[in-house]
N, C-alpha and C positions, 0 to 999 in steps of 0.2 A: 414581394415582402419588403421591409422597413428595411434599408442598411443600416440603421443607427440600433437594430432590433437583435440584441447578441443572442436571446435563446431559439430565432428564428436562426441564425448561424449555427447554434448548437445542432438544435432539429437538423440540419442539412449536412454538418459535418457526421455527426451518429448516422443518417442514410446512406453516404457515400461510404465511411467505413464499412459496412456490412461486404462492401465488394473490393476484392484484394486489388482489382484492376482502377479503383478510386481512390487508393491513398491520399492523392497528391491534390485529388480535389477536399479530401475528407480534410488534410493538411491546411489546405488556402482557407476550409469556413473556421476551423480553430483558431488560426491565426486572426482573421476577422473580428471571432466570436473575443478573443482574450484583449483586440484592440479595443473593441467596444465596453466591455465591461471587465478590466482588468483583475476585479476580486469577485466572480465567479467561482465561487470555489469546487461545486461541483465536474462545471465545464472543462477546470484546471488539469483536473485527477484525469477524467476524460483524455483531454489533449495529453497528459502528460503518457497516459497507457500506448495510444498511437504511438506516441515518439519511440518508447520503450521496443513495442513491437517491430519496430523500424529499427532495432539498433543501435539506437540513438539516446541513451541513458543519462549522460550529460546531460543533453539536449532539456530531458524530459526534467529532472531535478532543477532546471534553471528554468522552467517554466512553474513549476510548483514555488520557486521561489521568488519569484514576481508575485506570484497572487498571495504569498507568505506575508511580503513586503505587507501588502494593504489587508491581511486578515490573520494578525499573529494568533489570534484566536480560536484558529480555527483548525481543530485535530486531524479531520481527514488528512490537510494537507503533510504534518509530520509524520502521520501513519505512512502517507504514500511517499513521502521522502525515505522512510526509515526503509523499507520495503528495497525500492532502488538501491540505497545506500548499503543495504544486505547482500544483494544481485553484485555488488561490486566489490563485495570482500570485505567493505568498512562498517566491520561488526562493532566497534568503540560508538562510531558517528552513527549507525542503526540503532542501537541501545537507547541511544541519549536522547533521539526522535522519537523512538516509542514509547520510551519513560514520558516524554514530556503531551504525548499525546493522548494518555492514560492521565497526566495534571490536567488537562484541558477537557474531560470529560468522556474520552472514547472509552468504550469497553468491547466491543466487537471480541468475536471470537478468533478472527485471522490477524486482526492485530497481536491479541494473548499468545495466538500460536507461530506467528510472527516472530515477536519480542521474546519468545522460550526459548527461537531458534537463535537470536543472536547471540542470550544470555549462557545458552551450553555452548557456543563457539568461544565466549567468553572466559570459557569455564567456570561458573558462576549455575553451578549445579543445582542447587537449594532454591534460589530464584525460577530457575528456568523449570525445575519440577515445579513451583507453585503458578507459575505460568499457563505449562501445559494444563495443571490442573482446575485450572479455571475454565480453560478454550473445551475442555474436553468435556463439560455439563452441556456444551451443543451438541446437537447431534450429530454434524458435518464434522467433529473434529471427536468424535470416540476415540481415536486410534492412540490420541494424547495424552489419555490413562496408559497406555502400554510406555512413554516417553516416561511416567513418574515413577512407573517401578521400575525402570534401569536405572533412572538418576536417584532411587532412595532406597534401593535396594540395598542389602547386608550381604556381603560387600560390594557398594557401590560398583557398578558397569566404567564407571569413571573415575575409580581412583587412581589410575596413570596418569590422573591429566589431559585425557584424551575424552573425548568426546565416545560416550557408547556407539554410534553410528556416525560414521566418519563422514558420510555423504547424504545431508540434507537438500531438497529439493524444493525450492522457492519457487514458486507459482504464483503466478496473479489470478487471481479470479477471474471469470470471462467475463470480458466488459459488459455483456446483457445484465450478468447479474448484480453488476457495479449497479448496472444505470436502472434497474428494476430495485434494487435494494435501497438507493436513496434517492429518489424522485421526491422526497419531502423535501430537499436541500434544492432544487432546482431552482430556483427563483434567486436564491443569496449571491 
């Protein structure tokens, strides 16, 4: 292959990830892939999930924000900052990535259902029900109609100030269906 050739990097780091025992080479063609083509944005999100999986959260939002640098434009990448930045407790700094990831055109339904979760940690109830209630016209997120009748229920599930369920559970989506759900974006 081409070294100057980043989605041949990509291709090689997505192979070697499939196998737990290849992190470190799935690691070296990310790094490769992000030297070559620094505003890859798909490849970024990619790279950025490894690090994530590795523990390495920091790591992964100072990768997304290198490719931020050269593509402010571009929502995946504040959707997946916001995401991390939620995993990390910083629901003010997750809000304000998925607000501004929804001005730059994203509507996805894990974003919506994402951005409800930070919004009821917020407690910003009224939001985060119109949230849910959006992510939950998908079908993957039905469950998010059940989220709008606690949060608009008579009397609210939340009016202590507390969150109707104490303990939301942030998921990443499994990187196949990342990399099978935007393969139009590959190439940017």
């Amino acid at each position: 292959s081409n070294p100057d050739d980043y989605q041949a990097e990509y291709n090689l780091a997505s192979a070697a990830w499939k196998d737990p025992r290849d992190l470190d080479r799935a690691l070296a063609h990310f790094r490769r892939m992000s030297a070559i083509n620094p505003g890859f944005v798909f490849g970024h999100c990619a790279y950025s999930e490894i690090l994530v999986e590795t523990g390495s959260i920091r790591d992964a939002i100072a990768v997304l924000e290198g490719c931020m640098a050269l593509r402010p434009d571009a929502p995946q990448l504040r959707a997946q900052r916001g995401l991390y930045r939620l995993m990390e407790g910083d629901v003010d700094a997750a809000a304000a990535d998925f607000a501004e990831a929804l001005r730059l055109g994203a509507d996805e339904p894990i974003l919506l259902h994402n951005y409800g979760i930070a919004e009821e940690r917020r407690a910003q109830w009224k939001h985060a029900a119109t949230l849910y209630g959006r992510a939950s016209r998908h079908a993957a997120f039905k469950k998010d109609a059940e989220r709008v009748k606690l949060l608009t229920g008579d009397p609210p599930a939340s009016r202590h100030g507390r969150s109707p369920r104490r303990s939301l559970v942030v998921e990443l989506p499994p990187p196949s269906a990342r990399r099978d759900a935007e393969t139009s974006d590959s190439r940017r």
